[in-house]
VOTORKE-992051 format. One record per residue (C-alpha): residue number from 1; chain; x, y, z. Coordinates in steps of 0.25 Angstrom, whole numbers, plus 2048, in hexadecimal, padded with zeros to 3 digits. Example, Ala and Ser with C-alpha at 12.3 -4.5 7.8 and 13.67 -1.06 7.14 Angstrom:
! VOTORKE-992051
(1,'A',(831,7EE,81F)),
(2,'A',(837,7FC,81D)),
! end
This chain:
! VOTORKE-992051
(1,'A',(BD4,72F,BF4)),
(2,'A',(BE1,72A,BEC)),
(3,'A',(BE0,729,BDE)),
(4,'A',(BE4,71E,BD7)),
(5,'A',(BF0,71E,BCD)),
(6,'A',(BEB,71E,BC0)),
(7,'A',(BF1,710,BB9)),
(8,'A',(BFC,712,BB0)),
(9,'A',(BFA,70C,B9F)),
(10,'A',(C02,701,B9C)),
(11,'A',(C05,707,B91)),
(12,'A',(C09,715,B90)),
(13,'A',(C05,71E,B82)),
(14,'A',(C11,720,B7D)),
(15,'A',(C15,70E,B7E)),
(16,'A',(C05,70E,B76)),
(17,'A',(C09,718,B6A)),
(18,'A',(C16,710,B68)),
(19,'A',(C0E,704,B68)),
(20,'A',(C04,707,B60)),
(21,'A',(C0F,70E,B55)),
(22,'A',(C17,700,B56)),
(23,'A',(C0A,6F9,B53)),
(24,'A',(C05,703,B47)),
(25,'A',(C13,702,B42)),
(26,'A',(C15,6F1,B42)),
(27,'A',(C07,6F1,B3C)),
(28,'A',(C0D,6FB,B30)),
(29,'A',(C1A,6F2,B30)),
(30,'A',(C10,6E4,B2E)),
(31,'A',(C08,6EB,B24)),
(32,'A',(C12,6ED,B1C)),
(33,'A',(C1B,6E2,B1D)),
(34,'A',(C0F,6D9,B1D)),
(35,'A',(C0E,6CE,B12)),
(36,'A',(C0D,6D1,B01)),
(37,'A',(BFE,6CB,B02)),
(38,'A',(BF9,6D1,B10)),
(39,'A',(BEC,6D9,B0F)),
(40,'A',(BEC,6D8,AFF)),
(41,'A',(BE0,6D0,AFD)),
(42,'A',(BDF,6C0,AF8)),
(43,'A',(BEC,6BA,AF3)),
(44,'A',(BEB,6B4,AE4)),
(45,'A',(BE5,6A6,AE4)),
(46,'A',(BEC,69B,ADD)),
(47,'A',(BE4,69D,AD3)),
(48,'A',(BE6,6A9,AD2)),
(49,'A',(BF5,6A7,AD3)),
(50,'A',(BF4,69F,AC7)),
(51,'A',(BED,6A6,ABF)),
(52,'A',(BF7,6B3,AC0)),
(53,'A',(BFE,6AE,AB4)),
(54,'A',(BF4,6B2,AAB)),
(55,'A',(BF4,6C0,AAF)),
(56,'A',(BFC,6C9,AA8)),
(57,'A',(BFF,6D9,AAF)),
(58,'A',(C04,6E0,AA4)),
(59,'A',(C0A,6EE,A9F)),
(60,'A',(C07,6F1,AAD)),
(61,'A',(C0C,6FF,AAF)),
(62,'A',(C0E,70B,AB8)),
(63,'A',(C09,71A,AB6)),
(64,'A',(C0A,726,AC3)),
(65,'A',(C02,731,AC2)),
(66,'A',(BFF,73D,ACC)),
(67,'A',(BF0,742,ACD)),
(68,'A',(BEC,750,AD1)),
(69,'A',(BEE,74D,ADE)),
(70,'A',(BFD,74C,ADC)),
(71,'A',(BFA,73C,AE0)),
(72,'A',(C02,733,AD8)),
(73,'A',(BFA,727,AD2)),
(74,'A',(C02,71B,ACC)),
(75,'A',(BFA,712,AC4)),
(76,'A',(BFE,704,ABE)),
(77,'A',(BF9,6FF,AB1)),
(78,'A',(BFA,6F3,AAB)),
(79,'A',(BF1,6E6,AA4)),
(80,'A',(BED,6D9,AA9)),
(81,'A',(BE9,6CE,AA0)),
(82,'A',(BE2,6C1,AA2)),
(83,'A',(BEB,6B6,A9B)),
(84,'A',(BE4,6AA,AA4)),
(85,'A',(BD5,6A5,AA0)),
(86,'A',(BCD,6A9,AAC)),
(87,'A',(BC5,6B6,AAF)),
(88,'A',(BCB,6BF,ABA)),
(89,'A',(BC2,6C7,AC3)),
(90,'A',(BCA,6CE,AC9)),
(91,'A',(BDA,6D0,AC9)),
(92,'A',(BE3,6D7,AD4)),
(93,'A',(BF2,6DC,AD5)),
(94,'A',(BFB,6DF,AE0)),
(95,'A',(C01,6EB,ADC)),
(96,'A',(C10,6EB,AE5)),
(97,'A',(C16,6F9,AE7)),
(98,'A',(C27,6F9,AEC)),
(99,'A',(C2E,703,AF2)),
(100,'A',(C3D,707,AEA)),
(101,'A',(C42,6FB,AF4)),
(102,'A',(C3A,6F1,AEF)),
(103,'A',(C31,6F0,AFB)),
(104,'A',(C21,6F0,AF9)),
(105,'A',(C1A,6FD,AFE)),
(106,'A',(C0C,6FA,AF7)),
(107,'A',(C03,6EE,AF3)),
(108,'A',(BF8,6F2,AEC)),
(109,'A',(BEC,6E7,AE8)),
(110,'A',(BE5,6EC,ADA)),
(111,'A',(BDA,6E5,AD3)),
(112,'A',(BDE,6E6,AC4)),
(113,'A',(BD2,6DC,ABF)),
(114,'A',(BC5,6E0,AC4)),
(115,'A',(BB6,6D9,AC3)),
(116,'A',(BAF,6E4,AC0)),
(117,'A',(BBA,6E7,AB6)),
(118,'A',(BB7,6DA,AAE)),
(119,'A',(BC3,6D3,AB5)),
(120,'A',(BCD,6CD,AAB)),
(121,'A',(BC9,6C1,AA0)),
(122,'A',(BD2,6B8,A9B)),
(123,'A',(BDB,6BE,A8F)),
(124,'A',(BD6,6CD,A96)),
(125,'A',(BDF,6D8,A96)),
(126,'A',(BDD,6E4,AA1)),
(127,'A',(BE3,6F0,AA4)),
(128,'A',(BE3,6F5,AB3)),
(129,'A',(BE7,702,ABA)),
(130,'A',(BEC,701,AC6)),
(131,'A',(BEC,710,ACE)),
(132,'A',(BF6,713,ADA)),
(133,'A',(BF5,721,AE2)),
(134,'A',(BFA,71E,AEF)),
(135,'A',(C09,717,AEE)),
(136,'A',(C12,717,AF9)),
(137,'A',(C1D,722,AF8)),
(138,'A',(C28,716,AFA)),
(139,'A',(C23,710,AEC)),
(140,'A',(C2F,70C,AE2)),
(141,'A',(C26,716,AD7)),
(142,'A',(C28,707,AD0)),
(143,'A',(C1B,6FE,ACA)),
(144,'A',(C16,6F4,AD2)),
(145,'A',(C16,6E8,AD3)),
(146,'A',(C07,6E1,ACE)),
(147,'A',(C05,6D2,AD5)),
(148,'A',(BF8,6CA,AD1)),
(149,'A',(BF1,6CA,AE1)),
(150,'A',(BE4,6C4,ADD)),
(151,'A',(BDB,6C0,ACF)),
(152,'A',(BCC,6BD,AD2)),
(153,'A',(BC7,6B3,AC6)),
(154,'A',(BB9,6B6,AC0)),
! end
């Protein structure tokens, strides 16, 4: 009895690990080269967009320390007050991270205005803390940029 030959793949291993590499890596390049506002949650409304004029960040600062761990934790600091007459439930930040060239290599979304904080009146002052531990190597050591991404109203 003659055996059959077995039936070559159409594609061999080596032309599969190439591909699957090009595809992992085009997926890296899209993510991050994608959009400002990909993936970071809801835009601000325009009401919302509005009533960003009453907001004020300030004395917004920056302070690196390193833990037991020999892990550096940068931490920003600052105040936002309330100069518009609604209550806000809830406020977010984008906080925008650059390399020494100028281009981004973090976006980070923080709420600094929570509900269960009290959210922030009108006229209202609040500190808030903003914690860091894991920054990319490529970071200009530089502060970052803070952008209004969302206000909830109460």
């Amino acid at each position: 009895m003659a055996s059959k030959p077995e039936p070559k793949p159409l594609i061999s291993a080596p032309a599969l690990v190439v591909a699957v590499v090009l595809a992992l890596v085009s997926g890296g390049v899209w993510y991050l080269n994608r959009p400002a506002g990909a993936s970071q949650g809801p835009v601000l409304t325009a009401e919302a967009k509005a009533y960003v004029r009453s907001l004020n960040l300030a004395g917004v600062g920056m302070k690196a320390t390193v833990n037991a761990a020999n892990q550096q934790l940068v931490e920003i600091t600052g105040t936002i007050t309330n100069n518009g007459d609604r209550h806000l439930k809830s406020v977010s930040v984008n906080c925008v991270f650059y390399d020494p060239y100028g281009q981004l290599v973090l976006r980070e979304r923080v709420e600094i205005v929570r509900a269960r904080g009290g959210g922030l009146k009108p006229g209202e002052t609040k500190p808030f803390r903003l914690p860091f531990d894991t920054l990319p190597g490529s970071w200009n050591q530089g502060a970052p940029q803070l952008v209004i991404a969302e206000i909830l109203f109460g």
